[in-house]
C-alpha positions in Angstrom: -32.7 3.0 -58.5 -34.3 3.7 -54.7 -32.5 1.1 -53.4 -29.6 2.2 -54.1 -29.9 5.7 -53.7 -31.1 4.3 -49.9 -28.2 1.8 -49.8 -25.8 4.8 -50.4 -27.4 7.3 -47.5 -26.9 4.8 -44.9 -23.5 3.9 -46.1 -22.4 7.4 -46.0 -24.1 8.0 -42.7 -22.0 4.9 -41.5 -19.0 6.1 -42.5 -19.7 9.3 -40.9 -20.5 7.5 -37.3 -17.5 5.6 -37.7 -15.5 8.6 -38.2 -16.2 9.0 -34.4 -14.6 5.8 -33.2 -10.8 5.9 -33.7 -9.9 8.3 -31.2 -12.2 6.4 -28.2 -11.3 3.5 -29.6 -7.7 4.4 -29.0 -8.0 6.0 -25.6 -9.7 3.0 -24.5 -6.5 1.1 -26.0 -4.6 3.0 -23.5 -6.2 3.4 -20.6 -7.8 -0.3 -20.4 -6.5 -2.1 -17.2 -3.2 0.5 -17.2 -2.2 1.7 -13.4 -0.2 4.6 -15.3 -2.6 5.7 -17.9 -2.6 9.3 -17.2 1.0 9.5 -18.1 0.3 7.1 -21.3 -2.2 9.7 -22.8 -0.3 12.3 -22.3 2.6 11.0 -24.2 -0.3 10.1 -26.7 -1.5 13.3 -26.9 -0.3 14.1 -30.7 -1.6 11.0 -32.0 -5.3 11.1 -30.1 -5.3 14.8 -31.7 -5.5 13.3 -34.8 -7.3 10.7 -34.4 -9.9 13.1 -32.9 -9.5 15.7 -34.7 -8.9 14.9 -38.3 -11.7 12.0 -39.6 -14.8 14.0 -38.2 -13.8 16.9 -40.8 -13.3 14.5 -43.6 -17.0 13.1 -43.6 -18.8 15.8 -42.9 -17.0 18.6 -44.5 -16.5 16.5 -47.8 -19.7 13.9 -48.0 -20.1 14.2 -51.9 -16.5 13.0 -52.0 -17.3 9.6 -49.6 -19.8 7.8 -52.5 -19.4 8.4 -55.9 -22.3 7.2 -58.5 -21.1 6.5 -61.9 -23.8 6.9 -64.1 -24.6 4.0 -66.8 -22.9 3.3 -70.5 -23.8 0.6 -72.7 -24.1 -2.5 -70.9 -23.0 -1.8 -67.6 -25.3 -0.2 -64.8 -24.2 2.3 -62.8 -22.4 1.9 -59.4 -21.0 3.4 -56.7 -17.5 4.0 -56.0 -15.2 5.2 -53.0 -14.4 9.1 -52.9 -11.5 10.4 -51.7 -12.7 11.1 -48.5 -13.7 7.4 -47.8 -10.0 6.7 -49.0 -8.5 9.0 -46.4 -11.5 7.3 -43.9 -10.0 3.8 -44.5 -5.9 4.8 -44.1 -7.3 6.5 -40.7 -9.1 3.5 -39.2 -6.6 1.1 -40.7 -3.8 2.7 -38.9 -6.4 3.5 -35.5 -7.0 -0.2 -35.4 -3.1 -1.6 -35.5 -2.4 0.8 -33.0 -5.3 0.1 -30.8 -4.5 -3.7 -31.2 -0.4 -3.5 -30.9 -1.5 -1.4 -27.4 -3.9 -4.2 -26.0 -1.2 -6.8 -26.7 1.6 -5.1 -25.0 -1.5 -5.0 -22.0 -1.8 -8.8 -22.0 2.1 -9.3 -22.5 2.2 -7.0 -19.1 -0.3 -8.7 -17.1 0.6 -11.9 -15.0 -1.6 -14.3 -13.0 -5.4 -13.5 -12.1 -5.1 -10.1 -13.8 -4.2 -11.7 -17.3 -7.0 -13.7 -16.5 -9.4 -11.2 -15.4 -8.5 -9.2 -19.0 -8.2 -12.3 -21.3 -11.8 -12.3 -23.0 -11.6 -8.3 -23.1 -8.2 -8.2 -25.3 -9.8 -11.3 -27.6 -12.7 -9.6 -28.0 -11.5 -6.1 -29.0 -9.1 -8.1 -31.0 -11.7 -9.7 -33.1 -13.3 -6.3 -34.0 -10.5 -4.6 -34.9 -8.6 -7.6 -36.7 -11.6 -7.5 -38.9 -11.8 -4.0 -39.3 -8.3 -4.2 -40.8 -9.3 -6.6 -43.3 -12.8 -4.5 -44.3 -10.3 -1.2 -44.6 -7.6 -3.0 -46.4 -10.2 -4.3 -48.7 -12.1 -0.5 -48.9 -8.6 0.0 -50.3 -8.0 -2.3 -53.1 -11.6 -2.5 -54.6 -13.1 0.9 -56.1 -16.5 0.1 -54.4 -18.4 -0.8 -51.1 -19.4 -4.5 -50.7 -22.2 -5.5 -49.3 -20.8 -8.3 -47.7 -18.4 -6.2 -45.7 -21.1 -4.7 -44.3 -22.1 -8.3 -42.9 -18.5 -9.4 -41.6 -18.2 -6.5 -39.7 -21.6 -7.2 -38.2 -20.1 -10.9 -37.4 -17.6 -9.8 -35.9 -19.4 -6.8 -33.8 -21.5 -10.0 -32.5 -18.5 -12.5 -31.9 -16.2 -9.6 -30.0 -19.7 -8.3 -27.7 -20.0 -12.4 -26.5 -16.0 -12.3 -25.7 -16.6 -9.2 -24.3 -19.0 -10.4 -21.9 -17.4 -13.3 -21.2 -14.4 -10.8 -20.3 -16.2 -8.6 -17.9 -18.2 -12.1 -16.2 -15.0 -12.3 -15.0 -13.1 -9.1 -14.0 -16.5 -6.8 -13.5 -16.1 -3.2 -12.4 -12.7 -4.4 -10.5 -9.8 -1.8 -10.4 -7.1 -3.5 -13.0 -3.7 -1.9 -12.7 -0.9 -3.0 -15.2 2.3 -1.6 -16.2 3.5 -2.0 -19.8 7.1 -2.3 -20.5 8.1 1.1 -22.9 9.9 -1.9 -24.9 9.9 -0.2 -28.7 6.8 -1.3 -31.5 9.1 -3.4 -33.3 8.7 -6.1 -30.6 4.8 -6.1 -31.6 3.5 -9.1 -32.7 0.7 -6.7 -34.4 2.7 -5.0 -36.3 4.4 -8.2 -37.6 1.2 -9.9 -38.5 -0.4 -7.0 -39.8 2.5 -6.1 -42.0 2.5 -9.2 -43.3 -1.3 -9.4 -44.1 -1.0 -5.9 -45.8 2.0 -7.5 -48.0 0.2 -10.7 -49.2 -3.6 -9.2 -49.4 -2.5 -7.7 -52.6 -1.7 -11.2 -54.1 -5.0 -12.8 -52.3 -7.2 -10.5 -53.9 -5.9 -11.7 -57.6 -7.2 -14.9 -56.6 -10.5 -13.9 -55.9 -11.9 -14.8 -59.3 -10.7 -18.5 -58.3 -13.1 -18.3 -55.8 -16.0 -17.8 -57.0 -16.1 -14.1 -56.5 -15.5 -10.9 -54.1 -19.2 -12.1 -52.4 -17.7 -16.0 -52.1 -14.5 -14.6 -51.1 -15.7 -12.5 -48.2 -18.0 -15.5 -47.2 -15.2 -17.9 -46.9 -12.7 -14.9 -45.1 -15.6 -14.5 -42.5 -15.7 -18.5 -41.9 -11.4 -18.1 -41.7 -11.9 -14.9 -39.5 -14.1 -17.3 -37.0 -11.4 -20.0 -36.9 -8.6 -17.5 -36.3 -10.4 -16.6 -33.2 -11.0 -20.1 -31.8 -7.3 -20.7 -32.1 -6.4 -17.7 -30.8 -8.6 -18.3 -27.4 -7.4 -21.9 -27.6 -3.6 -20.3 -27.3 -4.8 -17.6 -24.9 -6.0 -20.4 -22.5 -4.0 -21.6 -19.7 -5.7 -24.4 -19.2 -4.7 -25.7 -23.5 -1.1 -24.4 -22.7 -0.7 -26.3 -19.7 -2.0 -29.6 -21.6 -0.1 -29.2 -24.4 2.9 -28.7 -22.2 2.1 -32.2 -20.5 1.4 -34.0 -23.9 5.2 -32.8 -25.2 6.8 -33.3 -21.7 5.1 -36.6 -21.2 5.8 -38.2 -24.8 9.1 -37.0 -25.6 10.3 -36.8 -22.1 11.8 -32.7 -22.3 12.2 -31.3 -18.8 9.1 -29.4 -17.8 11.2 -26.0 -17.4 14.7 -24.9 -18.9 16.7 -24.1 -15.5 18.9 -22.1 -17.9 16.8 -19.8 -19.3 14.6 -19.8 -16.4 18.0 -18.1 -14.0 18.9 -16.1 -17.1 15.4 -14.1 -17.0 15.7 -14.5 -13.0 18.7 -12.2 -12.9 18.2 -10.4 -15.8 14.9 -9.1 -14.4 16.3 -8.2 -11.1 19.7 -6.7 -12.3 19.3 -2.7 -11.1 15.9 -3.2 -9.1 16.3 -1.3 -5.6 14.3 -1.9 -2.6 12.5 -4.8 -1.3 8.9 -4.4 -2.5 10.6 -3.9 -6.3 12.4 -7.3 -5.7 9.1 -9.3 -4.5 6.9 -7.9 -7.2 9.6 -9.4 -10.0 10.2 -12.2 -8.3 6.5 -12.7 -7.8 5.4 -11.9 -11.6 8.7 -14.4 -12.2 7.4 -17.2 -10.5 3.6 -16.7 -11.3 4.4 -17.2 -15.4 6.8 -20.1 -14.5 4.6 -22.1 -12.2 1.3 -21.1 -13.9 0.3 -20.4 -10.3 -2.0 -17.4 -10.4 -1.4 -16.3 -6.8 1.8 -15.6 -5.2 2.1 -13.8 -1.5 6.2 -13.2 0.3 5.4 -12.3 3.5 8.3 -10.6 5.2 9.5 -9.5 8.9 8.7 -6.4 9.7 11.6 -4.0 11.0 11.3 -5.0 14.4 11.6 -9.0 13.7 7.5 -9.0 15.3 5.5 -10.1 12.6 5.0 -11.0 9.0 3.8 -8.3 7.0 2.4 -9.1 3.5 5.0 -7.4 0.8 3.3 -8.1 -2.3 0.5 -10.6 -3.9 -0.4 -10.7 -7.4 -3.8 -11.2 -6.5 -3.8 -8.4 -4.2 -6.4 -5.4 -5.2 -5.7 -1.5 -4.6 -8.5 -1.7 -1.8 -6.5 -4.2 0.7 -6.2 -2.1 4.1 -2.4 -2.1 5.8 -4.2 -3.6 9.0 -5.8 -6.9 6.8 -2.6 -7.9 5.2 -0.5 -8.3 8.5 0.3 -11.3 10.2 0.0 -11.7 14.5 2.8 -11.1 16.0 2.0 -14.4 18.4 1.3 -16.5 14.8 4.4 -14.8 13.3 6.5 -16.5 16.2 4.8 -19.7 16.0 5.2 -19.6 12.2 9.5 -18.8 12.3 9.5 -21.1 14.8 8.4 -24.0 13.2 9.9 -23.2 9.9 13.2 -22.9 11.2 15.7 -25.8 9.4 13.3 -26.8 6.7 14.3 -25.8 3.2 12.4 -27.4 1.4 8.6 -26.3 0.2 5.4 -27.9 1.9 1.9 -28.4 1.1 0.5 -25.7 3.2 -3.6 -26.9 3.0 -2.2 -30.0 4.4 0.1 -29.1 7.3 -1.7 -29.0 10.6 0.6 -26.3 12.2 -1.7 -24.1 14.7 -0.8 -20.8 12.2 -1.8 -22.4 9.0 -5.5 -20.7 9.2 -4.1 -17.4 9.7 -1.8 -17.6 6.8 -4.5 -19.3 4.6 -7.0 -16.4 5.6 -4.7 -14.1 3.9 -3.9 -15.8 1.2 -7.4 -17.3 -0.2 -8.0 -19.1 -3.1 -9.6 -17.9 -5.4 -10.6 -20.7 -8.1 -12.5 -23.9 -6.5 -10.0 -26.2 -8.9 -6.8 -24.3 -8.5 -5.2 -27.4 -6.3 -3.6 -26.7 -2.8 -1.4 -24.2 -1.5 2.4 -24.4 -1.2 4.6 -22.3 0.8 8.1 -22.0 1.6 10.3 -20.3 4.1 12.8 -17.2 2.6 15.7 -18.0 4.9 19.4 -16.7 4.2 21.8 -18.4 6.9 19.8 -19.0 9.8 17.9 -16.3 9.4 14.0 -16.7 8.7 13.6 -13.4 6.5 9.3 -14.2 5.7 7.1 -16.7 3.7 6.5 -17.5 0.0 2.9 -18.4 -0.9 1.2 -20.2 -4.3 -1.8 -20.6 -5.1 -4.5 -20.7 -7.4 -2.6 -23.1 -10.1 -3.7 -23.6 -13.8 -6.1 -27.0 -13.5 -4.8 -27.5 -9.9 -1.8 -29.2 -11.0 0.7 -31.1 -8.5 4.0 -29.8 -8.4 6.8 -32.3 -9.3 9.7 -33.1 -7.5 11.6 -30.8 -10.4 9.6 -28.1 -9.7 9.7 -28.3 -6.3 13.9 -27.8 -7.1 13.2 -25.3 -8.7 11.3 -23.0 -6.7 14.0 -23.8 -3.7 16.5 -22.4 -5.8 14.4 -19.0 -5.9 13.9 -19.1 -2.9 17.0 -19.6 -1.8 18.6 -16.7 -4.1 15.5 -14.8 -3.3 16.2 -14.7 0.1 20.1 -14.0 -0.1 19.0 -10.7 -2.1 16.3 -9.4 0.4 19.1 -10.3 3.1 22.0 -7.6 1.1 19.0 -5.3 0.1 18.4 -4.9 3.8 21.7 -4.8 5.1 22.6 -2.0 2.1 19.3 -0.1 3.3 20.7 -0.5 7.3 24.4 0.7 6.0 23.0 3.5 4.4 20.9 4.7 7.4 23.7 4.4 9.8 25.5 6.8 6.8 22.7 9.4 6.9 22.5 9.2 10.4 26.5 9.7 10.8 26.3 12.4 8.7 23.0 14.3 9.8 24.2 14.2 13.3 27.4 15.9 12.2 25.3 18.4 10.3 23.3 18.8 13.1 26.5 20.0 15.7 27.5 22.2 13.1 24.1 23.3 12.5 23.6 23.9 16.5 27.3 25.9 16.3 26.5 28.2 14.1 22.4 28.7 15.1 24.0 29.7 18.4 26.5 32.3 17.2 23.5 33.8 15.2 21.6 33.6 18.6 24.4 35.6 20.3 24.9 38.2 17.4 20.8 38.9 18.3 21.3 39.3 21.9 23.8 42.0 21.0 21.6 43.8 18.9 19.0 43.5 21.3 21.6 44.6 24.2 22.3 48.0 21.7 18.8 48.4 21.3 18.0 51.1 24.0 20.5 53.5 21.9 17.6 54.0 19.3 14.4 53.3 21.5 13.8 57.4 20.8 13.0 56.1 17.8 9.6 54.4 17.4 9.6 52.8 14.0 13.0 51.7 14.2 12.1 50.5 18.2 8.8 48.9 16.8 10.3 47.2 13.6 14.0 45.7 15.1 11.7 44.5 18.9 9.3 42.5 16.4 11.6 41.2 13.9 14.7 40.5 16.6 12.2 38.9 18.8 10.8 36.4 16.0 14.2 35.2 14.5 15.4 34.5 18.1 12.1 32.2 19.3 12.7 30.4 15.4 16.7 29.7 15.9 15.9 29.0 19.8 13.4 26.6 18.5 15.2 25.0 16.1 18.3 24.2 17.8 16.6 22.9 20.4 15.2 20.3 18.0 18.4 20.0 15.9 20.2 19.2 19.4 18.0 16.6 20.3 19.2 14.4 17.8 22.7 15.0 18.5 21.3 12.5 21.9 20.4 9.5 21.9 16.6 8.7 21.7 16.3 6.3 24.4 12.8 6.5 25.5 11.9 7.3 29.3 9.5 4.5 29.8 6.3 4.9 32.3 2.9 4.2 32.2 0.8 6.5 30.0 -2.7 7.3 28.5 -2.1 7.9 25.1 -5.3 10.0 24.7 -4.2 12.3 27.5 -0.6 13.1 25.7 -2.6 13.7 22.5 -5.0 16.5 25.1 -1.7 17.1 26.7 -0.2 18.6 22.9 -3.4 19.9 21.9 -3.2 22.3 24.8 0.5 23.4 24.4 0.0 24.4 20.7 -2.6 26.9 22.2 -6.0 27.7 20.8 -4.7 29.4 18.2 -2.7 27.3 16.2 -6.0 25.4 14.7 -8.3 27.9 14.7 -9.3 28.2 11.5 -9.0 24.5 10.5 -11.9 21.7 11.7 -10.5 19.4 14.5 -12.2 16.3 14.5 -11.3 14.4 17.7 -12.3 10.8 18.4 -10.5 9.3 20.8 -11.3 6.0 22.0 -10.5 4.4 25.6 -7.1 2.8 25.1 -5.1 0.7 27.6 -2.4 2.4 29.4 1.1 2.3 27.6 4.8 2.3 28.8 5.5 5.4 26.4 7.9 8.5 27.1 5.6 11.4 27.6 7.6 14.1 25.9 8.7 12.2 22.6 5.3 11.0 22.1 3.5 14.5 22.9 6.4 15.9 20.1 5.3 13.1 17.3 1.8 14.6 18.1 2.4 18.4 17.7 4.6 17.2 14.8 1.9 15.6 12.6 -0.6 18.2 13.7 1.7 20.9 12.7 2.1 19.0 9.3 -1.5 18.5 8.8 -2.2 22.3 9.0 0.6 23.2 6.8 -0.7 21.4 4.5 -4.1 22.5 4.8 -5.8 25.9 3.9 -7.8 27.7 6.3 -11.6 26.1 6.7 -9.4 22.6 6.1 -10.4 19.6 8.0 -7.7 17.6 10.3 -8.7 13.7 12.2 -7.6 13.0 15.0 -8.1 9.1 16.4 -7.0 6.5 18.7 -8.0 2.9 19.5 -6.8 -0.6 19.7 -7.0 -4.0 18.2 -5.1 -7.0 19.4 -2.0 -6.2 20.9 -1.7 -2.7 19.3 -2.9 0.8 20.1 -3.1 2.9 17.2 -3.3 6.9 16.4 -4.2 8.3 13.5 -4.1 11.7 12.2 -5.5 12.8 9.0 -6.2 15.6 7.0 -7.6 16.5 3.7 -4.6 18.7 2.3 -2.2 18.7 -0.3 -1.2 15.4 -0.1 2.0 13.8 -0.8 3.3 11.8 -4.4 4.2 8.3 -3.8 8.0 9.1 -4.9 8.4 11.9 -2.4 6.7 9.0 0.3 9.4 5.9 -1.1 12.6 8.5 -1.0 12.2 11.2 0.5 9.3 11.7 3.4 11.8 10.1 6.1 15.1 11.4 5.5 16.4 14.2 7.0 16.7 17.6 5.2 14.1 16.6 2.8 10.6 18.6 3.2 7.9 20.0 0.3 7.5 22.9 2.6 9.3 26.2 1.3 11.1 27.3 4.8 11.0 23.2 6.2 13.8 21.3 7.2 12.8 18.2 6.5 13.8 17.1 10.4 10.2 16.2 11.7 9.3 13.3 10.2 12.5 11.6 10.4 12.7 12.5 14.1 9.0 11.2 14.5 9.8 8.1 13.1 12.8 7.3 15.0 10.8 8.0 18.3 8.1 5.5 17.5 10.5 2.9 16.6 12.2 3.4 19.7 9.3 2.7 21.2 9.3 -0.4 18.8 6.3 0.6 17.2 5.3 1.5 13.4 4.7 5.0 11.6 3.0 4.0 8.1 1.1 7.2 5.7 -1.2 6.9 2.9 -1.7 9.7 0.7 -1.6 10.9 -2.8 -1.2 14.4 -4.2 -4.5 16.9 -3.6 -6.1 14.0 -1.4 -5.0 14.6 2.0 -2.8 12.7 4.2 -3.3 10.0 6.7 -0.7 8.8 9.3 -1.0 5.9 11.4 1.0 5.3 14.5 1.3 1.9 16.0 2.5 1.3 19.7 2.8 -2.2 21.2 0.8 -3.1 24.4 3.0 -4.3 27.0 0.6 -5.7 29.2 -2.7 -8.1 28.4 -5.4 -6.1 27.9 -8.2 -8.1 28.6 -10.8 -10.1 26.3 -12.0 -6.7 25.8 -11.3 -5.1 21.9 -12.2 -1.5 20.8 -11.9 -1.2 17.0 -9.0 0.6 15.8 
């Protein structure tokens, strides 16, 4: 009749919108709280084709085949039955929704402290949806005909996952998420093993619908299962039930609260192969973060000169944090290896009254009113006093027992013997590159200067041909170029055969950047936009010439890397005990790979005819100088370079901001 000639227009025109939602549904899957996402969907690519590309076809461009109405005979009525179209629908979203699932999970697996509980409510919610969309397309599957009902689970469930959803974004917002899935195989899903097995026993459930009163009872009572599934499943996704239920069982059948064994298993395991020390704290930190259930960890380490604590990593650090806002004073760094010098053991930091506690607890702030205090303990290997471990921000503000406390000296302890061999490997390794570049470099000099010889004779048998003027005019210009280039360049090469000493006096660090500007001529940056802002800065015991050549240096970079019309920054000012340059432009850019390996060694440029000499040179001047030479930038966003020089004298109550 009409109604259901109107009941099967709006279920074909659902099916139709829904053939919409697989591929977003699965880029969303993806890209949801993923730091490498571009790389993800393009591996995806194939697969998001599909999904795009195939179920849009099938409902429009076969809609008599998504509803079929059987007429009536004898005693039964007509009805309407699935096409082959809605078939080929249902296998589509079936598979869209165990892959959009199985993607979310290995999200959550990834994500550790605050960020697994910024993205909690989000996963449960989409995980809701789609676990019931599973069961309405398996069930689109066995049964020739739509069900009503379905259409009302599916609507429960919309409804459920949107509150979990909110929930989800109450608490992370429009924050930048960035998590880093493991590229561990699907078989280690727990989707696809849960799924599978539903798909194997659905078969046998659905002969037992006619126990139960029915397909309309049986939907009924899978929608009031479906609800329960999901309370369980936020009760298991909540730190705050884990953490009880791991008191209940420790407190009534007296188990150690953690298995030291498996606990130093996954402790080297995880660190076997990772280089460098920001790899080593960001495993350690995710390490200790699941097995304390404390949400925040912070190592602050020594900076190269031994100055001041520099934050490494946080797990509750955002992309946003500025260089500047995560460093420690160099006066509270002191003050802070000072006093932790022969203690090995970790200390209630909220309740030590040390002078340099508010500085460290400015940095590391808590972030839940009831996440208890903060504990910290010095990484010390020998009687050295390498930085600062941090927690904070623990599950129901728990008290850490005496066990724990063990515990987290131990790796400490081993924590701080690996950032002690990492660093000595990285200093080995730099006197090797230096050993060898500086014998490159007197070879390099010895041969530049035979070349630089063999051009002085050609320019000595030049007069023999001056008669002729294209041969005069071509051999002057190009003689006269290659000698200024290989004059220039083993000038710079032979430098670093030298030591780099600095010349100390008293300089204005403005006046050397003036002092560089004029020697490159007017020339050099004419067709780029200088922006100068140079703030009054004390006076600086600073070797003139070195620190005019990191100038020219980084402005020479900066318009390499920029096209004519391009803009290039130039700024000074000081903050504390620290004058700081910058110089910026809005080039090319640099990857983060070529920045980690490559930016600061020698012989290693992106430029077709460079050397790669500069920046390793500049670098080794400011840190002669004892200062810092730090660079943000990412590929097609420009550069920015930061020099930090240390004020030798008091400059006053006075502060211009860097």
């Amino acid at each position: 009749g009409g109604d259901g000639d109107r009941f099967a227009f709006w279920y074909r025109a659902a099916l139709a919108a829904q053939a919409f939602l697989p591929g977003f549904w699965l880029c969303f899957s993806l890209s949801f709280a993923r730091g490498n996402f571009h790389a993800v969907l393009r591996s995806w690519r194939p697969t998001l084709a599909v999904a795009f590309l195939v179920p849009v076809p099938l409902a429009f461009g076969f809609p008599d085949q998504l509803l079929l109405l059987t007429p009536a005979s004898g005693d039964h009525d007509s009805m309407l039955r699935f096409g082959t179209a809605a078939r080929a629908l249902a296998i589509i979203g079936l598979v869209a929704a165990v892959l959009v699932l199985a993607n979310l999970e290995r999200t959550f697996r990834a994500s550790v402290g605050t960020t697994r509980w910024r993205v909690k409510y989000m996963v449960l919610g989409a995980g809701v949806l789609f676990g019931t969309r599973i069961y309405t397309w398996s069930q689109a599957l066995l049964f020739p005909g739509p069900n009503p009902v379905m259409i009302v689970v599916n609507a429960g469930a919309l409804g459920i996952s949107c509150v979990l959803m909110a929930v989800g974004y109450s608490r992370s917002g429009l924050m930048e998420l960035e998590v880093y899935p493991s590229r561990a195989v699907l078989h280690h899903s727990a989707t696809l093993l849960v799924v599978g097995a539903y798909l194997f026993v659905v078969g046998v459930l659905a002969e037992l619908v006619s126990f139960l009163g029915g397909p309309n009872s049986f939907a009924a009572q899978a929608f009031i299962v479906l609800l329960g599934i999901a309370g369980l499943a936020a009760l298991l996704l909540s730190d705050r039930f884990r953490v009880g239920l791991q008191r209940f069982i420790s407190r009534n059948f007296r188990r150690p609260e953690h298995d030291f064994r498996k606990v130093w298993s996954q402790f080297s395991r995880d660190l076997s192969g990772i280089m460098g020390v920001e790899a080593i704290c960001a495993k350690v930190s995710r390490l200790i973060a699941g097995t304390f259930e404390a949400l925040s960890v912070s190592i602050f380490l020594m900076d190269r000169h031994r100055e001041q604590l520099v934050a490494v990593f946080s797990t509750s650090r955002t992309k946003g944090d500025s260089p500047e806002s995560l460093e420690l004073d160099p006066a509270v760094s002191g003050m802070i290896v000072t006093d932790l010098r022969g203690t090995g053991r970790p200390f209630d930091l909220d309740e030590s009254e040390a002078p340099w506690v508010a500085a460290v607890q400015a940095l590391t702030p808590v972030q839940f009113a009831h996440g208890g205090h903060r504990w910290a303990m010095a990484l010390v290997s020998g009687d050295k006093i390498l930085g600062l471990l941090v927690l904070s921000d623990r599950v129901q503000g728990r008290n850490y027992s005496q066990e724990e406390l063990d515990l987290l000296g131990c790796i400490a302890e081993e924590l701080g013997a690996r950032l002690l061999n990492q660093s000595q490997g990285e200093e080995l390794l730099q006197a090797r590159e230096m050993e060898a570049f500086q014998a490159m470099s007197a070879f390099f000099v010895h041969d530049l200067k035979n070349a630089a010889s063999s051009l002085k004779l050609t320019l000595q048998n030049l007069p023999r041909h001056y008669d002729n003027p294209e041969f005069r005019e071509d051999a002057l210009r190009g003689l006269a170029k290659t000698a200024d280039q290989i004059s220039q360049l083993t000038g710079r090469l032979g430098s670093l055969r030298r030591s780099l000493t600095p010349a100390l006096q008293g300089n204005d660090l403005n006046s050397l950047v003036e002092s560089a500007l004029s020697a490159m001529g007017a020339t050099a940056l004419e067709d780029r936009n200088l922006v100068k802002n140079l703030q009054p800065v004390p006076p600086l015991q600073l070797d003139g010439e070195q620190i005019r050549s990191v100038v020219t240096n980084l402005l020479l970079n900066a318009r390499d890397a920029t096209g004519a019309g391009g803009q290039i920054t130039i700024s000074s000012g000081w903050k504390g005990s620290r004058v700081q340059l910058t110089v910026g432009d809005n080039g090319s850019g640099m990857s983060a790979e070529f920045i980690r390996n490559s930016l600061f060694r020698p012989f290693h440029s992106t430029k077709k005819q460079g050397l790669g000499i500069g920046m390793f040179q500049s670098r080794m001047i400011i840190e002669a100088h004892r200062g810092t030479l730090q660079v943000e930038s990412e590929p097609f966003q420009g550069t920015l370079f930061r020099v930090n020089l240390p004020i030798s004298a008091d400059p006053g109550p006075a502060e211009s901001a860097a």
